[in-house]
N, C-alpha and C positions, 0 to 999 in steps of 0.2 A: 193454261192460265187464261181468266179470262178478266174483262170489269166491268163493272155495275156502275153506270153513271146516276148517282141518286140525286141532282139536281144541285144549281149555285157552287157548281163547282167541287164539293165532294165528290169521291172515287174511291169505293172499295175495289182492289184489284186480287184475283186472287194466285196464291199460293203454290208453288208444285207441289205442297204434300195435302192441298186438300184443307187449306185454310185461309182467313182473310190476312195477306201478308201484312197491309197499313188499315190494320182495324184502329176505331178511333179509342182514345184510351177508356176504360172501364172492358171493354166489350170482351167476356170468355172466346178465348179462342182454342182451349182441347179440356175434359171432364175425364177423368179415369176413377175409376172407385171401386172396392171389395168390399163382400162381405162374409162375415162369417157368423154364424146361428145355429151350429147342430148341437153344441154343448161348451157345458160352462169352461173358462181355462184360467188354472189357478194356479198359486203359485206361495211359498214362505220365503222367497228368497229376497233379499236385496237386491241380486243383483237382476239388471232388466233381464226379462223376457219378450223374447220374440213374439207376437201375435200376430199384425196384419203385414202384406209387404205389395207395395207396389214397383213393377218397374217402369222409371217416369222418364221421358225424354222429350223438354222443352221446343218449341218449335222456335221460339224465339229467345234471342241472350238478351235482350232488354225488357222481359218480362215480367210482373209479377204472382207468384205461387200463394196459392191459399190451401192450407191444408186444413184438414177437418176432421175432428174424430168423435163420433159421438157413440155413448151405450150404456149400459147400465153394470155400475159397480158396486162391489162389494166389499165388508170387512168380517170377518168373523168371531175377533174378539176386538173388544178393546182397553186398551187405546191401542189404536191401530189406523191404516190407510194406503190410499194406493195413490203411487205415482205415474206419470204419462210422459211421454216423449214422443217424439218423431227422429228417428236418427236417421243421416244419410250413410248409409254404411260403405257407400262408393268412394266417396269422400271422408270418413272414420269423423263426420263431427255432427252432432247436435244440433237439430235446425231449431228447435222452439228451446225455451227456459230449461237446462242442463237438471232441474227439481221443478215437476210441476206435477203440485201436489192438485190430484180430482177428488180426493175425497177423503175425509179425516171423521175419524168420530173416537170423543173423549169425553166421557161424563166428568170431567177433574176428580176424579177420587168419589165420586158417587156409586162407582161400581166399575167391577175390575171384572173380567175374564168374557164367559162366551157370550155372544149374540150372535145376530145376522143381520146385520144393518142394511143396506141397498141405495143406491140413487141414480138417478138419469143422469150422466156428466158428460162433458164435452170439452175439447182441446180445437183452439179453433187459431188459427198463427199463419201471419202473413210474413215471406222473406223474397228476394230477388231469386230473379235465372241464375244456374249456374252455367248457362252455357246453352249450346246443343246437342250434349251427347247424355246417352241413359246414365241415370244411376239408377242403384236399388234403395229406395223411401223404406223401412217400416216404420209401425207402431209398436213401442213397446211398454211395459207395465214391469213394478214389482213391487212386493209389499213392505210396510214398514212395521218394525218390532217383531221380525219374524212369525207374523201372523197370518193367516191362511186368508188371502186378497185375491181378487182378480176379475174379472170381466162373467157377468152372468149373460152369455149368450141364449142359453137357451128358453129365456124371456123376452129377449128382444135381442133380436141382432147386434152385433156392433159393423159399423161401417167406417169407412175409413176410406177420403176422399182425398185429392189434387187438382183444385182445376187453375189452369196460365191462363192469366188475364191481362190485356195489352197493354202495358204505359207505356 
């Protein structure tokens, strides 16, 4: 451990794992992030599906978490659309909105069946530490009206991010 006297009396001191233990609040103190790009992953189901997963373990219990998902989605017929979540599955609960819909498309009755709609969407959700110990974070997705939804990787990546940041 060591400390950085930055003048007037502030003091970053650091860390035994390799972080600023009394960072001033805003400041990121750990970044973790996946991605995946090699092909598209779809899906008719309601029920989620697994896509990204991170394993995340807080450095600090009075932290705050920003997760972030960004990528481009799809619907293939409509009306139709894809859902997003982040669930902690260590903990068996739902960190962002239990229905959070990325992407809808409905002509109201102007036209019913195939297309291939697309867009750039993202899930971006701030919640507290749970502590110090891992859990396992993922991203998950599933379609609505049993229509064939899901993340077109192979145009652009989807990532899926956590970074602790100090309060």
């Amino acid at each position: 451990m060591g400390q950085l006297n930055l003048g007037n009396g502030a003091n970053f001191v650091g860390g035994s794992s390799g972080f600023l233990s009394d960072a001033p609040v805003g400041v990121p103190i750990q970044f973790q992030k996946v991605i995946y790009g090699t092909s598209d992953h779809t899906t008719t189901s309601s029920s989620y599906q697994d896509h990204l997963t991170i394993n995340f373990t807080p450095k600090r219990s009075d932290s705050v978490l920003q997760y972030l998902v960004n990528g481009v989605v799809f619907v293939q017929a409509e009306p139709g659309g894809v859902n997003g979540r982040i669930r902690d599955t260590t903990a068996g609960t739902t960190i962002n909105n239990e229905r959070n819909q990325m992407f809808r498309f409905d002509l109201q009755g102007g036209h019913s069946g195939n297309i291939y709609a697309r867009v750039g969407a993202s899930i971006i959700y701030y919640g507290d530490s749970w502590g110090t110990s891992q859990h396992v974070i993922k991203y998950q997705f599933n379609a609505e009206n049993s229509n064939s939804a899901g993340m077109v990787c192979s145009m652009q990546p989807t990532v899926f991010s956590i970074m602790e940041i100090s309060s």
